[in-house]
Every structure is written in structure tokens, then in C-alpha cells.
N, C-alpha and C positions, 0 to 999 in steps of 0.2 A: 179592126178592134175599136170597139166604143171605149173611150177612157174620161171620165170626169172627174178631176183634182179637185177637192173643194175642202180647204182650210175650215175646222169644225171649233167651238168652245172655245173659252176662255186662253186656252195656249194655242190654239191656233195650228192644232196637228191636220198635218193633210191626209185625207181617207181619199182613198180612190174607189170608184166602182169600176171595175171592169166588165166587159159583157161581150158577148159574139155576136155579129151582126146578122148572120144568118139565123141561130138560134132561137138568141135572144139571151141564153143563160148568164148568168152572171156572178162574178165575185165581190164582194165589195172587202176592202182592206182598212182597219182600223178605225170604224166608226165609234169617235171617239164622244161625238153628242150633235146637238143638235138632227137629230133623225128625222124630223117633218120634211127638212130639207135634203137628205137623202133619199127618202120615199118619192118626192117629187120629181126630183132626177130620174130616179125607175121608173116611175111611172111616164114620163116623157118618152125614155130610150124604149118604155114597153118592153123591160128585162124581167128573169125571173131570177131572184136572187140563190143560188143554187150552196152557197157557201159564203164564211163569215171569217176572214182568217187573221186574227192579231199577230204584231210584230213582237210585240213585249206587253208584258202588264201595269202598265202605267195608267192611271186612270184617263187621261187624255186621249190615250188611242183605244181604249177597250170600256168606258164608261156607257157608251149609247149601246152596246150591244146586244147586251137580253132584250132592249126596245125592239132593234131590228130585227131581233131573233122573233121575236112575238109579232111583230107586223108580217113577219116575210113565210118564219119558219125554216129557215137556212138554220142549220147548226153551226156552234160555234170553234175553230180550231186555233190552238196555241201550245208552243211547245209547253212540256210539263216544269221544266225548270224555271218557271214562271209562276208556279203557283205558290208561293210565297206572296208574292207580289197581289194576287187576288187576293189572300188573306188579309193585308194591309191597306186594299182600297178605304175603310173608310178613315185611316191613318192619312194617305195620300187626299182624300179631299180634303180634311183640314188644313191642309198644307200648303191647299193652292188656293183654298177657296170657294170649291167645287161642292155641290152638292153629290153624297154618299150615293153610288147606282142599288146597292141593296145587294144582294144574292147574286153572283155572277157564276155559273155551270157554264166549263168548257167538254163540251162533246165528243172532242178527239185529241189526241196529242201529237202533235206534228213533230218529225223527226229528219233530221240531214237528206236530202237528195227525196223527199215524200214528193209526189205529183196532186196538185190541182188542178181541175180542167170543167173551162165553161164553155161548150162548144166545140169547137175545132182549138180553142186555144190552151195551150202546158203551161200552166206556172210550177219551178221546181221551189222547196223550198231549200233555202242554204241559212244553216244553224250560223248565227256569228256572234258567238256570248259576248260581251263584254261591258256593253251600257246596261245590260243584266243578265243571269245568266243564262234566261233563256232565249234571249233578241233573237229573232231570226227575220230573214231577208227573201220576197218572194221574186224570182227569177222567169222573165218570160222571153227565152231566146229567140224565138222567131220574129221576136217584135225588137229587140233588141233595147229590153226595158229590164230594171229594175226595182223593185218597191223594197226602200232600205230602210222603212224604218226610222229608229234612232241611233244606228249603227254610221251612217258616214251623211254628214251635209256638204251644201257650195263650201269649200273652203273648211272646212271643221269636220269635230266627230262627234258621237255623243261622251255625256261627261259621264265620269266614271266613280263616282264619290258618292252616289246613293245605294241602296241596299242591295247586295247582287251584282255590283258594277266591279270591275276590274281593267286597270290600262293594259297592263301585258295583254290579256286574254281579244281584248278590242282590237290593238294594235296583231296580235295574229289573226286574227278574223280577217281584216281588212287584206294582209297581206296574201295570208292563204286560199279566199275565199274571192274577195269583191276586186281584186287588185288581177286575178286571174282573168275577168269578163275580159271583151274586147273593148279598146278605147270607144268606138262610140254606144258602147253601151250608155242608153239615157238613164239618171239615179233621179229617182223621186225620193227624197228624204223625209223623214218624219217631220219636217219644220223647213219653212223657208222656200226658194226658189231651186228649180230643177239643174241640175248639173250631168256631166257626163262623168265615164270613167276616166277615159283619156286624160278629160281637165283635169281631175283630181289626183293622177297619177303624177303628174308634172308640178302641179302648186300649192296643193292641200301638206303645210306645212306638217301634220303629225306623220302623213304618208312620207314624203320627203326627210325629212329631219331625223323623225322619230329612229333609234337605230332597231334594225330586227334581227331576232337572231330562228332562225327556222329549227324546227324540232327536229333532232338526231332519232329516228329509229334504230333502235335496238339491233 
């Protein structure tokens, strides 16, 4: 598995590329700006970007996209309970700073347990509303990776106080969903330095602390 972490724009959201090494195919995750420098990455690893897949709509992680889109031709995939959140982009660049991406078309709508595959490699996706409604988390079990997003960092989660955010809804995510991996499941989060499950199973004070209460089926 090729995998290249590279902290993008003004916030500093980590996009990954993933790719097959046989192949060559590739995913990239969150390409949130700066794109000359993702292209160059591809074009080292000599990947073909096969897919474009956002975690949420935040202009930080889905801002460079239609860039990549038009350089690569990969379409773009995000859950739909996110599209709010594109409506808002050029609300969201005022906000931080950020110059407006223009017109953002998402090409598929990703939905709970969907399959991506660049090569020989699965990423599943796992829906985990809460930092908005549609955050979702891309799952590659054979590698024993995660791409989370804004859904859980080292030590923290994402905050839940902007448009679409919810604590209850995050803190079930977490529990039902990313708390279920295996401890050494690696987390790439949407910001900051890499963690595992394990660790954050044990010290990640909102996992810990937070009380959960599991949903009663009927």
C-alpha cells in the first residue's frame, strides 16, 4: 500500500492518497487544497487517481476537489447528508479565510458499509454523523487503517457546535462504529498526528468519560 499523509491549506487537514502498488490505482482522500502538490505526489508514485472520496463538507477537506477532479478525472464521492454543507461553502470560506472553490458536483453518494477499491485494495465506508451529518470514515481492514476524518483525533473528537454537528450522534458513531475496529487499527484523522484505536480506546477522555447509552431495538 502506497499512502502519502500530507497536511493541505490554511487548516492544515490531512488528505491522504492511497494507491496499489501493483496497479498503480488510486484514491486520494480529502483534498482539501493545495493540488500542485498532490499532482506531484501522483505523479512520483505514477498512480492513476481512480476516485475522489470526502469525509464531510467542510471546505478544508473538500475545497481542492473539482481541481483534482479536472486534473485527474476521478469523480467525486460524499455522503448526501452533506449537502448542505456544499451549499454553504462560500459561507465557510468567509469564515476561515479561505478563498470560495465555486461550484462543487459530487458524483456519487456514499452510503454505510459502500466499497472503494484501488487495485487489490477495500476501503469500506462507515457513515459516523456527528461533526456533521454526513462525516463519514473510510475503513481499509487488510491494512489495518482508518481515514477518520473529523470524526475522532489523538486524544479528541471533532466539535460539534457547527451546522449539522451533533454530540449524542458523534459520541454513538464513535461507540458503535470506530470503537468496534481492532485496537491496532492505525486512525488518520482529519487534523493532527496519527493514533490508534487501542490508544484512544483507553485515554481519549470523550471515549472514556463520555457516558453511552446504546440504542434499544424495538
Amino acid at each position: 500500500m502506497i499512502h502519502e499523509i500530507i497536511p493541505v491549506g490554511p487548516l492544515q487537514c490531512n488528505c491522504s492518497i492511497i494507491g496499489d502498488e501493483k496497479t498503480r490505482e488510486a484514491i486520494v482522500v480529502d483534498p482539501g487544497d493545495d493540488i500542485d502538490q498532490l499532482l506531484a505526489l501522483i505523479l512520483k508514485h505514477k498512480l492513476k487517481v481512480k476516485q475522489i472520496v470526502i469525509t464531510h463538507g467542510h471546505i478544508d477537506h473538500i475545497g481542492g476537489a473539482m481541481k483534482l477532479k479536472a486534473s485527474t478525472g476521478a469523480p467525486i464521492a460524499m455522503n448526501e447528508g452533506d449537502q448542505m454543507q456544499v451549499k454553504l461553502l462560500p459561507m465557510q470560506a468567509a469564515w476561515v479565510g479561505m478563498k470560495s472553490p465555486g461550484k462543487v458536483e459530487i458524483d456519487q453518494h456514499t452510503k454505510d458499509q459502500d466499497i472503494f477499491t484501488a487495485g487489490e485494495l477495500r476501503g469500506t465506508i462507515l457513515h459516523t454523523p456527528g461533526h456533521t451529518e454526513g462525516s463519514s470514515c473510510l475503513y481499509f481492514a487488510n491494512e489495518n487503517k482508518v481515514i477518520a476524518g473529523d470524526t475522532l483525533f489523538a486524544g479528541s473528537i471533532g466539535r460539534t457546535d457547527l451546522p449539522g454537528g451533533s454530540m449524542d450522534k458523534i459520541i454513538s458513531s464513535l461507540h458503535e462504529k470506530l470503537m468496534q475496529l481492532p485496537d491496532e487499527t492505525i486512525v488518520v484523522p482529519g487534523h493532527g498526528p496519527l493514533t490508534t484505536i487501542g490508544e484512544e480506546r483507553e485515554t481519549n477522555p470523550f471515549i472514556t468519560e463520555r457516558q453511552y447509552k446504546p440504542k434499544i431495538s424495538s
